[in-house]
C-alpha positions in Angstrom: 133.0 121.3 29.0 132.6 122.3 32.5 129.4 120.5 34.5 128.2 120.4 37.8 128.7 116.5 39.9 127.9 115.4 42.9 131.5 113.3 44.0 129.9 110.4 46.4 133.6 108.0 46.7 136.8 108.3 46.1 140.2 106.5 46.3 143.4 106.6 44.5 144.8 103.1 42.7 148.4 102.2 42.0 148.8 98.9 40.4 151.5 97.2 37.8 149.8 96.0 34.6 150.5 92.6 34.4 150.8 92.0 30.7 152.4 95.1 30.1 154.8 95.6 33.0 153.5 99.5 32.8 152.8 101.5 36.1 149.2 102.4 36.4 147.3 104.8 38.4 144.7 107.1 38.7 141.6 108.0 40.8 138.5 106.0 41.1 135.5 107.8 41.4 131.7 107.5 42.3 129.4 110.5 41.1 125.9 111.8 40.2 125.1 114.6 37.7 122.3 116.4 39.3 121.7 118.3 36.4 121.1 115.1 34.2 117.5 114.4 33.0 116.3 110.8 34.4 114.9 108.5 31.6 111.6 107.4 31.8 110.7 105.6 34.9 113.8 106.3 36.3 113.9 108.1 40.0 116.8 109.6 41.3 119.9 109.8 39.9 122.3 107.4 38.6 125.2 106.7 40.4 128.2 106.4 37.2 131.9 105.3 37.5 135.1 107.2 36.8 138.4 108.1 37.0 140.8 111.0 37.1 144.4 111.5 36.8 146.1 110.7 40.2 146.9 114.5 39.6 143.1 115.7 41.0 143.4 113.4 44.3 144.6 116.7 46.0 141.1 118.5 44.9 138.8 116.2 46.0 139.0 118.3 49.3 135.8 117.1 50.8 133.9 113.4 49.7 131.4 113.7 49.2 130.5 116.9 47.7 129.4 118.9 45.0 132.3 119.9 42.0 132.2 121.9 39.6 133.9 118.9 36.7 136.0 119.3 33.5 134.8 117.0 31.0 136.7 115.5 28.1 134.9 114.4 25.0 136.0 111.7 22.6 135.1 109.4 20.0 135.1 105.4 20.4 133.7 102.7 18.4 132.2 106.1 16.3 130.2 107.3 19.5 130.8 109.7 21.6 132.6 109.2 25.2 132.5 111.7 28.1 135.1 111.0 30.9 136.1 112.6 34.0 139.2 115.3 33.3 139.0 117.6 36.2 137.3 118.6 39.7 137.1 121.6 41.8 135.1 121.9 44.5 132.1 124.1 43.9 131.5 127.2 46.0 128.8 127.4 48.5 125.4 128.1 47.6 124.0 131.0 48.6 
């Protein structure tokens, strides 16, 4: 599932998990989804909290900025949960 997101921060991690002695690390990010309905009462959009493989770091090209992101689906706690997979930043608009 491919949506569009508005990418407000960014910045890579690198860490050593402490109880498992495991090399962690990733991309933080800060985003919108313009697209996304607002609930009642609700102006603006929310800002959410994500992360992508430390992979993407080298597409996030220009923060902020719109992208065009890959979304993976799964199931937790039997609900759904929609994370961050991929960015690319969107063309201009016309």
């Amino acid at each position: 599932m491919v949506t569009r997101v508005f990418v407000h921060y960014a910045r890579s991690y690198n860490f050593t998990d402490k109880e498992t002695g495991r090399g962690v690390n990733g991309v933080a990010v800060q985003y919108s989804m313009p697209d996304m309905v607002p609930e009642e009462g609700q102006l603006g959009h929310k800002v959410l909290n994500g992360t992508l493989p430390v992979t993407e770091l080298g597409n996030l090209t220009q923060v902020p900025g719109l992208y065009d992101a890959g979304l993976s689906i799964t199931v937790k706690d039997n609900k759904p949960v929609m994370k961050l997979a991929s960015v690319t930043l969107a063309p201009p608009s016309k």
